[in-house]
Backbone bond lengths (Angstrom), bond angles and torsions (degrees), N, CA, C in turn:
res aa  C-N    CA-C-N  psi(-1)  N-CA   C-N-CA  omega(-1)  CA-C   N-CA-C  phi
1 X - - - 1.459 - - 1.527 109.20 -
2 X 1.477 121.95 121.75 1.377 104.63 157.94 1.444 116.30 -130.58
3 X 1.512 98.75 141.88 1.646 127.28 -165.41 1.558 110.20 -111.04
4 X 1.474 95.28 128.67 1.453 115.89 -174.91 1.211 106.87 -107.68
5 X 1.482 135.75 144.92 1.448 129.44 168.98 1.561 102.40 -155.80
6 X 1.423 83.10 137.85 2.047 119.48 -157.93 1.678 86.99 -104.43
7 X 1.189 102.92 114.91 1.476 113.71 155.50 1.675 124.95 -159.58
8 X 1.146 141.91 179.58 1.018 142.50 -162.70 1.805 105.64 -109.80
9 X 1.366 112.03 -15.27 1.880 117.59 -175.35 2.062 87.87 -115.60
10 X 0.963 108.93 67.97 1.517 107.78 174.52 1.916 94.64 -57.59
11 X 0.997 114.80 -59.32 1.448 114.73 174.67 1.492 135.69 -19.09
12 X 1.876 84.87 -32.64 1.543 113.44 175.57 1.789 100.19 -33.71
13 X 0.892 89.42 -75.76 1.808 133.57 -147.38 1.755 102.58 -49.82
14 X 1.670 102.76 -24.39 1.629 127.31 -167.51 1.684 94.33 13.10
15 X 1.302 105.95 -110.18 1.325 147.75 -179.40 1.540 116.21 -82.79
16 X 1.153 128.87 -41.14 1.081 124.24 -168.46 1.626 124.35 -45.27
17 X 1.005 134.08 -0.43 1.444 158.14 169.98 0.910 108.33 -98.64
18 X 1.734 141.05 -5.92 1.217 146.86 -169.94 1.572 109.08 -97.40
19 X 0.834 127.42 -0.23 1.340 130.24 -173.21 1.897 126.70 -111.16
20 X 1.109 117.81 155.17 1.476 117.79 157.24 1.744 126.11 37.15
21 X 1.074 134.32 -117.60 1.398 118.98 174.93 1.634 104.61 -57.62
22 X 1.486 114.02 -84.69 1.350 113.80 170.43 1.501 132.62 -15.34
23 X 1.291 128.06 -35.70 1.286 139.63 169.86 1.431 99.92 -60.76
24 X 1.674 116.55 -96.98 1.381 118.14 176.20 1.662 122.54 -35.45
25 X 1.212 125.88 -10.79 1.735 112.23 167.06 1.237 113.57 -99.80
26 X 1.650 120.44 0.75 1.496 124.58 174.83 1.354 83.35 -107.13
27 X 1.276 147.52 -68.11 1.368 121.11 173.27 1.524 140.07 -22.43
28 X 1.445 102.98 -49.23 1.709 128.20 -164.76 2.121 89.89 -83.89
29 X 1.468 123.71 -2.91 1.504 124.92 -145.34 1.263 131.23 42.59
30 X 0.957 120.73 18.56 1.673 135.06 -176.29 1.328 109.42 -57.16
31 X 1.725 117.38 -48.70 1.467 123.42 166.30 1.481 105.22 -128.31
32 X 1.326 106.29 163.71 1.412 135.75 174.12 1.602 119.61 -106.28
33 X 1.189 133.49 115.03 1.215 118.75 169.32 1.311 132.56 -152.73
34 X 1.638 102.75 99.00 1.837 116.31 166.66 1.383 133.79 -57.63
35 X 1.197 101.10 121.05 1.813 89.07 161.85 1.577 111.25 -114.43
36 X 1.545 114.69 141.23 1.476 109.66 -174.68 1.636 94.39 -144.23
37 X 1.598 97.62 137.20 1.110 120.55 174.04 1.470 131.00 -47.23
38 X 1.318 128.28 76.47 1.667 128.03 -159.28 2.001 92.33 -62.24
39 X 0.779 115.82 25.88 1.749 117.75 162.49 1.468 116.26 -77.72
40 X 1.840 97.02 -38.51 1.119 85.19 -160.26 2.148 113.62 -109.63
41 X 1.337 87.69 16.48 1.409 83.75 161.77 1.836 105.22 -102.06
42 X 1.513 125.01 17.89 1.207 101.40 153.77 1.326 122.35 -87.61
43 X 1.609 113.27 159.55 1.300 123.14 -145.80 1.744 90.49 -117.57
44 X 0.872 126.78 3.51 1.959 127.37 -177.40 1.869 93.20 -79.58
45 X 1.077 120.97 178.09 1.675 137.10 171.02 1.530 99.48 -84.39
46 X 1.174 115.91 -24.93 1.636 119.59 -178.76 1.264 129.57 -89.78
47 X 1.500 111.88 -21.05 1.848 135.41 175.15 1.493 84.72 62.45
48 X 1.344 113.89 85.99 1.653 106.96 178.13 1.329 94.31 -108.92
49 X 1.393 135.14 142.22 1.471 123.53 179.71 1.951 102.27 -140.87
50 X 1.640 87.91 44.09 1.505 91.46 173.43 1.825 105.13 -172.82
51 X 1.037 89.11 171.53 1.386 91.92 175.76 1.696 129.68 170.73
52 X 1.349 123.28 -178.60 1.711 97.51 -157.42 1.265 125.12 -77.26
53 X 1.227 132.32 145.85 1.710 107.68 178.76 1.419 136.38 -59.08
54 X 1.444 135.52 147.76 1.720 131.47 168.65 1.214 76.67 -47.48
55 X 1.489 107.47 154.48 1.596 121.88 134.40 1.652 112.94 119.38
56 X 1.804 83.28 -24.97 1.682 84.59 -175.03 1.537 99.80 100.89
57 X 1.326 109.09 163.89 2.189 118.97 177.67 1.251 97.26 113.56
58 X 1.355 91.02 156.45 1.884 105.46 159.61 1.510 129.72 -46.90
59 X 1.183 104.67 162.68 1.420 114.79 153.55 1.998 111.32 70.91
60 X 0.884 136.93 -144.61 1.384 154.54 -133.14 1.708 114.36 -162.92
61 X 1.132 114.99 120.16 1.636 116.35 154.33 1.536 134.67 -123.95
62 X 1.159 100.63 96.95 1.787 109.46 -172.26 1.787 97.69 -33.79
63 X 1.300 102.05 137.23 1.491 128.32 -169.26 1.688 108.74 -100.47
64 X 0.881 110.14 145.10 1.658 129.27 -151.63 1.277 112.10 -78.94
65 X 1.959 114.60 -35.63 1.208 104.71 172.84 2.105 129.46 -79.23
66 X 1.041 126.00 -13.68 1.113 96.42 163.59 1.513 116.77 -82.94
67 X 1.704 126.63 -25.76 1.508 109.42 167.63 1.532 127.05 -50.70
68 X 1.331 99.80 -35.55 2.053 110.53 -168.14 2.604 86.45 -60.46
69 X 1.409 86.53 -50.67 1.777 85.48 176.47 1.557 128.20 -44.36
70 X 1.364 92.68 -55.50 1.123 96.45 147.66 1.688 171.21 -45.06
71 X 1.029 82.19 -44.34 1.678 115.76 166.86 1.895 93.20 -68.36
72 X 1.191 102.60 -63.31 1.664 107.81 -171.07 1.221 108.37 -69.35
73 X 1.254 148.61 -24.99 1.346 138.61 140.45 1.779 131.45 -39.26
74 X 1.270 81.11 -50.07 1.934 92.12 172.36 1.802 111.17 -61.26
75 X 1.194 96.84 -46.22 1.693 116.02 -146.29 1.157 113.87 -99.76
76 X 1.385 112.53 -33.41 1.565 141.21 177.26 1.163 109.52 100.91
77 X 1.550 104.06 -36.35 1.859 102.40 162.64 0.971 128.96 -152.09
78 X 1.379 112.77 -172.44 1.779 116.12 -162.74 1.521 107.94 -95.41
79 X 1.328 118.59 -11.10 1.576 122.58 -165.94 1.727 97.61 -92.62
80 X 1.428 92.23 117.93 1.963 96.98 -163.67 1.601 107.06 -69.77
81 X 1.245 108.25 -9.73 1.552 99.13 -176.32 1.399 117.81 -99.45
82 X 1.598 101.65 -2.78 1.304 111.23 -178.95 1.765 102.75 -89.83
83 X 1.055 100.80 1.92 2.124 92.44 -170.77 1.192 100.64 -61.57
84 X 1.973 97.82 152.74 1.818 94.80 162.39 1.416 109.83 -35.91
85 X 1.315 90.29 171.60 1.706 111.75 168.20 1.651 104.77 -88.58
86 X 1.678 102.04 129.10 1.386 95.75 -159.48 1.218 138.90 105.20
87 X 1.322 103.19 -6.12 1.520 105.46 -162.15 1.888 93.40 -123.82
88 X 1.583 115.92 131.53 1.304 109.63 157.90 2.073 113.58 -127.42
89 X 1.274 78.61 155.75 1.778 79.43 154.51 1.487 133.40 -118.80
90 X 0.727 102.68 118.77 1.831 117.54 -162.25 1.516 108.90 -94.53
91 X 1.147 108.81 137.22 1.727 118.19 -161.57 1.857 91.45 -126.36
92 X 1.175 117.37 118.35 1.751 129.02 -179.30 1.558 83.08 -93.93
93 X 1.696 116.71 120.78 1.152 120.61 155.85 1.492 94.19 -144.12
94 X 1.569 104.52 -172.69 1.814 123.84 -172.63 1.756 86.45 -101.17
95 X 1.256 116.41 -23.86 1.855 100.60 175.18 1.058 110.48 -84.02
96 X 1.606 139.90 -22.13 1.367 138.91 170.33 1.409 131.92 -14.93
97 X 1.257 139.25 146.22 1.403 130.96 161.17 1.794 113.56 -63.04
98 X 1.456 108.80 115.76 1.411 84.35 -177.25 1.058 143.81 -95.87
99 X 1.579 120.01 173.43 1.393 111.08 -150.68 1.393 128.12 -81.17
100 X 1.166 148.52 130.18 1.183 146.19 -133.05 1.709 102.24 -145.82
101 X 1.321 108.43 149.18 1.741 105.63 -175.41 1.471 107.11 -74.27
102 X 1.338 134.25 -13.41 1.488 139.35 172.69 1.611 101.31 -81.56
103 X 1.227 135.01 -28.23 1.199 148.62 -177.34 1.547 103.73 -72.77
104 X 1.174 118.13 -46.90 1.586 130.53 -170.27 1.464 103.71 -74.29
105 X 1.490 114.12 -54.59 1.524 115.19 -175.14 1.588 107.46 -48.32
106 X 1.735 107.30 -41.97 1.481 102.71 -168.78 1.333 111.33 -62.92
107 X 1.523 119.20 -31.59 1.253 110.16 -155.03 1.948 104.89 -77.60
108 X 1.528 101.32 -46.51 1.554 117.37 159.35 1.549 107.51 -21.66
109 X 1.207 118.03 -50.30 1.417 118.32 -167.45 1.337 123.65 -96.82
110 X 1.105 128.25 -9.67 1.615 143.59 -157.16 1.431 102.92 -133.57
111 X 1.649 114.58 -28.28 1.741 77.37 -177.26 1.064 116.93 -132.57
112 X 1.494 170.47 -161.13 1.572 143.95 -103.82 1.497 94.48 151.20
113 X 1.437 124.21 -28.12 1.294 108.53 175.28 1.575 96.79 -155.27
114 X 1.510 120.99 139.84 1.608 111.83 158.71 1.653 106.24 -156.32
115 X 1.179 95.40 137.43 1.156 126.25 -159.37 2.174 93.55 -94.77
116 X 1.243 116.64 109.99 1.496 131.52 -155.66 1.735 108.80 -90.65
117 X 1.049 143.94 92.46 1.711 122.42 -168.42 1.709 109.62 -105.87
118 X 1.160 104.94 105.41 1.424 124.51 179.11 1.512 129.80 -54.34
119 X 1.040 137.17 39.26 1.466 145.03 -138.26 1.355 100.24 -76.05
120 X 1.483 109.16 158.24 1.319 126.88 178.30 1.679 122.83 -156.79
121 X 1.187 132.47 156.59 0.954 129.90 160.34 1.700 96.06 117.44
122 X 1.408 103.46 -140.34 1.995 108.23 155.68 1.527 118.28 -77.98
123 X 1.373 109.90 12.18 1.476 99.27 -168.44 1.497 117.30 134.61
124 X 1.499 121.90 178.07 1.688 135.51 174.98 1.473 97.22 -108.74
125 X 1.360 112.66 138.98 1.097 110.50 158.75 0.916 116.00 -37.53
126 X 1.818 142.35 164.63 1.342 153.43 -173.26 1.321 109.44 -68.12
127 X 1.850 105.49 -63.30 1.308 110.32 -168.99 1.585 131.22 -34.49
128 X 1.823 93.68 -43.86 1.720 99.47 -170.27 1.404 91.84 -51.93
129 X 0.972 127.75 -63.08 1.501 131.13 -155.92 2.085 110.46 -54.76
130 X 1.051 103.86 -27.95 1.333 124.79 176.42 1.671 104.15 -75.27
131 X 1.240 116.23 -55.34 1.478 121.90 167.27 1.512 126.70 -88.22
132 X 1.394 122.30 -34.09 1.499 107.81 -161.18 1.087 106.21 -103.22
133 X 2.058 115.01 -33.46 1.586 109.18 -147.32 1.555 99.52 -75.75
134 X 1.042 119.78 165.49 1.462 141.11 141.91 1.105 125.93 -104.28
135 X 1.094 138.67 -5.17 1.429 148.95 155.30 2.016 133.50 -170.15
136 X 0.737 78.86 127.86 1.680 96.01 -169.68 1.480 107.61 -80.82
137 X 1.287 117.67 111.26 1.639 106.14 -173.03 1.697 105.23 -117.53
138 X 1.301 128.08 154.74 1.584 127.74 -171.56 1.943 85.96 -125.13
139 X 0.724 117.82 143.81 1.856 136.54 150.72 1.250 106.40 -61.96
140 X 1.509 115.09 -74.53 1.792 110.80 -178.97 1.527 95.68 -158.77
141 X 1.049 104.85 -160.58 1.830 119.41 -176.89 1.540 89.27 -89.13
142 X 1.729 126.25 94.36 1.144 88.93 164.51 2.042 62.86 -166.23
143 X 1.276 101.39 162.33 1.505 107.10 -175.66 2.343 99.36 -101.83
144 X 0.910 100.84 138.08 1.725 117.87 178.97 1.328 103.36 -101.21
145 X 1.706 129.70 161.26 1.399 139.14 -179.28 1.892 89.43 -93.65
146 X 1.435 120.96 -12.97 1.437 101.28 178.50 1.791 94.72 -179.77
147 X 1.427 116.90 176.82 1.195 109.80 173.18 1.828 131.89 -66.90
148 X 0.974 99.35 -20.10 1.479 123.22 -165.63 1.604 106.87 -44.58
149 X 0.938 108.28 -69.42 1.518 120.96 161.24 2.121 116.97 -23.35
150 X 1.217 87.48 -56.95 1.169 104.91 -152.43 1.795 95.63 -85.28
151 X 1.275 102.19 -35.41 1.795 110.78 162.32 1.658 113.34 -55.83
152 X 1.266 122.77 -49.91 1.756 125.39 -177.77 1.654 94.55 -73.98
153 X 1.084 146.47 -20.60 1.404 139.89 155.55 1.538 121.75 -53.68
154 X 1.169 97.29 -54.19 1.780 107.44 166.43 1.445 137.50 -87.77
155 X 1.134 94.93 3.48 1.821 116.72 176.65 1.793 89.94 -97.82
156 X 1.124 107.12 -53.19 2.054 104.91 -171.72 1.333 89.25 -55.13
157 X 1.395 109.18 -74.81 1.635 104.28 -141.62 1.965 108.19 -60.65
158 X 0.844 103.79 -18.78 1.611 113.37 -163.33 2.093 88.97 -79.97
159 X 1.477 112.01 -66.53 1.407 117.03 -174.26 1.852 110.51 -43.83
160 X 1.278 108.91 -52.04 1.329 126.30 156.46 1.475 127.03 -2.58
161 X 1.458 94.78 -49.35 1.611 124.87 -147.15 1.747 86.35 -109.16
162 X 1.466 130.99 -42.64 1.418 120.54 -172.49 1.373 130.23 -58.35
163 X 1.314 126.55 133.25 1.758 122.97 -169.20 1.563 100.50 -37.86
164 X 1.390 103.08 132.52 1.580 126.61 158.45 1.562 111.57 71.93
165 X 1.675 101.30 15.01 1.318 101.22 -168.10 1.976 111.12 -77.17
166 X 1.341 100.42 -24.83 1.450 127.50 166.57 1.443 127.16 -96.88
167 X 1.918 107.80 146.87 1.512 83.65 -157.69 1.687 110.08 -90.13
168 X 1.459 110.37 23.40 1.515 102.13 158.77 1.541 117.42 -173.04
169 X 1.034 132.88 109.16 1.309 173.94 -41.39 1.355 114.70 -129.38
170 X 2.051 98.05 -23.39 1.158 112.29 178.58 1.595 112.63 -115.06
171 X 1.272 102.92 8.68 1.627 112.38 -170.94 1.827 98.74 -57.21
172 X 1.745 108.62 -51.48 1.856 100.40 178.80 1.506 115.34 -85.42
173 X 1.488 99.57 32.63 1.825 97.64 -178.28 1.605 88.12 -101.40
174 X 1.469 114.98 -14.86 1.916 108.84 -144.25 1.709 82.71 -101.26
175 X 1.456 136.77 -44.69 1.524 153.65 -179.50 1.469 99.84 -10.01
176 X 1.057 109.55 145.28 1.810 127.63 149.65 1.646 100.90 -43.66
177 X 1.145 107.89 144.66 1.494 151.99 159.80 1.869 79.18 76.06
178 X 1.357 140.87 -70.57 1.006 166.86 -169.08 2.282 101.52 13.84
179 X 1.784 92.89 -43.90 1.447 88.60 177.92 1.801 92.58 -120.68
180 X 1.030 118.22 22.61 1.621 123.24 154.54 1.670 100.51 104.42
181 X 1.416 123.06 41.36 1.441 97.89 -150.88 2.359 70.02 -162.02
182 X 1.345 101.56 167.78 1.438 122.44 171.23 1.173 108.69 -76.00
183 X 1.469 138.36 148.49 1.213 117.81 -174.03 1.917 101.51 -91.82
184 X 1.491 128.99 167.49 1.088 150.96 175.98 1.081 114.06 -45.58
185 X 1.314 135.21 153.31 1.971 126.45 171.42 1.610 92.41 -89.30
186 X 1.797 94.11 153.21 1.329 95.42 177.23 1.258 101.45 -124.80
187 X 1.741 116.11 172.88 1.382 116.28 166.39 2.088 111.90 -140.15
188 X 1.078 88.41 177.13 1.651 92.84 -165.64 1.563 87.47 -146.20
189 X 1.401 100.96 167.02 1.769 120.72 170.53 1.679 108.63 -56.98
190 X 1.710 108.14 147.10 1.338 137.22 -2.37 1.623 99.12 -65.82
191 X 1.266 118.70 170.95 1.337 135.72 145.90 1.297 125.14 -69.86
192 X 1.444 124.78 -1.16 1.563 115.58 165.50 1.836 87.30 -150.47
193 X 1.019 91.82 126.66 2.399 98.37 168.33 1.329 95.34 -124.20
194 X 1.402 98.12 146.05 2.132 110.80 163.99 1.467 92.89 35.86
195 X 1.072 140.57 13.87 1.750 121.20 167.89 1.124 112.22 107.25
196 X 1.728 115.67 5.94 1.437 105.08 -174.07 1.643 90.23 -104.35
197 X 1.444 123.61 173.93 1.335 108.09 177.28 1.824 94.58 -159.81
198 X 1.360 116.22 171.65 1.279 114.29 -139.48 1.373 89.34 -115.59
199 X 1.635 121.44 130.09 1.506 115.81 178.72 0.851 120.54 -25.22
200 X 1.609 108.35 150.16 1.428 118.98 -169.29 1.812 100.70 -69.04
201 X 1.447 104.03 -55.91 1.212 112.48 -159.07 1.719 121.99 -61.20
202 X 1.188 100.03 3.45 1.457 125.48 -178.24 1.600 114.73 -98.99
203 X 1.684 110.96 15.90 1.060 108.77 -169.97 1.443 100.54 -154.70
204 X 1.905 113.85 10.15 1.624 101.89 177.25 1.323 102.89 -120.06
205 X 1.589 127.37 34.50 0.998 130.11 141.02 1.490 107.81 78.98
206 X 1.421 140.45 -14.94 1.480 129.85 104.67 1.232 133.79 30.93
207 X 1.811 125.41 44.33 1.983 106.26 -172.93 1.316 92.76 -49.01
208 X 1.539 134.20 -78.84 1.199 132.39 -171.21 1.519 126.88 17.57
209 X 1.145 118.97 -101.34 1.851 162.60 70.21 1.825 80.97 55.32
210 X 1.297 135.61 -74.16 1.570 138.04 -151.65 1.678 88.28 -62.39
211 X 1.581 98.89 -59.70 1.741 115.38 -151.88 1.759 107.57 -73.27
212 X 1.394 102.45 -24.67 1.361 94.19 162.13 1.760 129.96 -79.92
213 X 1.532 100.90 -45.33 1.908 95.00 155.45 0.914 97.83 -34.41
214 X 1.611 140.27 -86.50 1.370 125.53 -105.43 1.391 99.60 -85.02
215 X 1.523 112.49 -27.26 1.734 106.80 179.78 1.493 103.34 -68.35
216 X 1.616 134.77 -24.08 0.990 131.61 -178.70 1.658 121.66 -62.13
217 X 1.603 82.56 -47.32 1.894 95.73 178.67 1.859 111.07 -58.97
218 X 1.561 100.20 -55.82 1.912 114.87 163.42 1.506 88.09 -9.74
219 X 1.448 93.93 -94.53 1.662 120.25 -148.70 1.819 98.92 -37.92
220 X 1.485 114.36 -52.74 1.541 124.06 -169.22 1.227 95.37 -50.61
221 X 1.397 121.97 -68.05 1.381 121.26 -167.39 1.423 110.77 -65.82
222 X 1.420 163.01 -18.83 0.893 174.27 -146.14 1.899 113.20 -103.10
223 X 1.492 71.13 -43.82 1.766 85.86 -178.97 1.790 109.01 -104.35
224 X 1.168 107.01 0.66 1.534 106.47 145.16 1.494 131.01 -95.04
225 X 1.504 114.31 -23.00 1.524 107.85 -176.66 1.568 95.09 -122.07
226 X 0.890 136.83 -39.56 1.361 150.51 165.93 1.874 133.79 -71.58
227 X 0.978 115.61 11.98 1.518 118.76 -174.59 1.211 110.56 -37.16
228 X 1.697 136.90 -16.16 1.153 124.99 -173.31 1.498 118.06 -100.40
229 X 1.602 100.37 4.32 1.738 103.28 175.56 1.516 101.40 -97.64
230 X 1.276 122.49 -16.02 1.168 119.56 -174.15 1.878 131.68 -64.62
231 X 1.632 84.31 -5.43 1.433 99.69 -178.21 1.616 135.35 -71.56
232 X 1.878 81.63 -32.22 1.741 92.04 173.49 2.068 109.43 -103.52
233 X 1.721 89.43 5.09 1.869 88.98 170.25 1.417 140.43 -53.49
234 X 0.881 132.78 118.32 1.552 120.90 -176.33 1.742 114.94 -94.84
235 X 1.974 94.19 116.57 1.115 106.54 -145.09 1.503 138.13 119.70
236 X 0.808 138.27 118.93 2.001 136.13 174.23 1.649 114.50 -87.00
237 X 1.118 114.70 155.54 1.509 129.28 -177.65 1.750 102.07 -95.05
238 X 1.238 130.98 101.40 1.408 140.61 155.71 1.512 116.30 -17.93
């Protein structure tokens, strides 16, 4: 997969891709990932890539012509139906459809190139979204100072998800939400700390016996912080 992302704080991005899963699948080439300064496809003496809204209101709206440049630089063009096959551009806003771990797998699997647009201010002009986006994605109900944030959220979880990007095969089969449910509590060595000590049944070697706790614990925990995934669960919490 390789991922491009258009923003105005390229700086953002420093390192943070430098690390841990993400590291090893840009190492291993599994993914690709640019960040380029949408400054510099503006075409003014000033690289202005915003400006005030029609209408009157607060604040700032990033302006259409250096993204539409953009986009057509990456993509080759601006006509959305003409993109490679494979290829989307994804717009991080608070109106977005939001993003969901069934949402992530698809994208992991279906697409080959996407082009990321980092917004800030009050917003993107309308048009791009009228012409370029292919999908509008939200994080949660909660408002961001810009996309950036909300881009290293969807770059992890999505890279995460790509063949061999993990070191074993079933590690994003076992994940939260992944089979619709919270994921299980886990434990590690010693087997007893400060007096607390780690189920028994987690230690008599039992898959059986293991795989049924843990769907048990899922469901418990699920239906304490989560009651609203529990609807499409297969199965009830005791």
């Amino acid at each position: 997969m390789k991922i491009d992302l258009l923003t105005i704080f390229p700086e953002f991005f420093g390192q943070v891709f430098d690390f841990g899963i993400i590291r090893r699948a840009k190492l291993a080439g599994i993914v690709e990932i640019n960040v380029y300064d949408l400054r510099e496809f503006a075409t003014d003496k000033h690289k202005m890539t915003d400006d005030r809204p029609f209408g009157g209101g607060d604040g700032m709206v990033m302006k259409p012509e250096p993204i539409f440049a953009a986009v057509e630089s990456l993509l080759g063009t601006c006509d959305r139906d003409a993109y490679p096959k494979g290829a989307k551009v994804v717009l991080l806003s608070p109106q977005g459809h939001p993003l969901k771990q069934s949402r992530v797998r698809d994208l992991a699997e279906t697409v080959d190139r996407m082009v990321i647009l980092c917004g800030r201010y009050e917003g993107i002009d309308e048009r791009v979204n009228e012409a370029l986006v292919t999908d509008e994605i939200s994080i949660g109900d909660y408002v961001l100072s810009g996309g950036e944030p909300a881009a290293v959220v969807l770059v992890d979880a999505m890279v995460r998800l790509l063949p061999e990007a993990l070191g074993s095969e079933t590690s994003a089969e076992n994940d939260s939400f992944s089979n619709g449910l919270l994921d299980c509590p886990h434990y590690t060595r010693p087997a007893e700390f400060r007096g607390m000590k780690v189920p028994e049944v987690l230690l008599n070697g039992n898959h059986a016996e293991i795989e049924s706790w843990r769907r048990q614990k899922a469901l418990e925990k699920t239906k304490k912080f989560r009651k609203d995934l529990l609807e499409g669960a297969n199965g009830e919490c005791g």
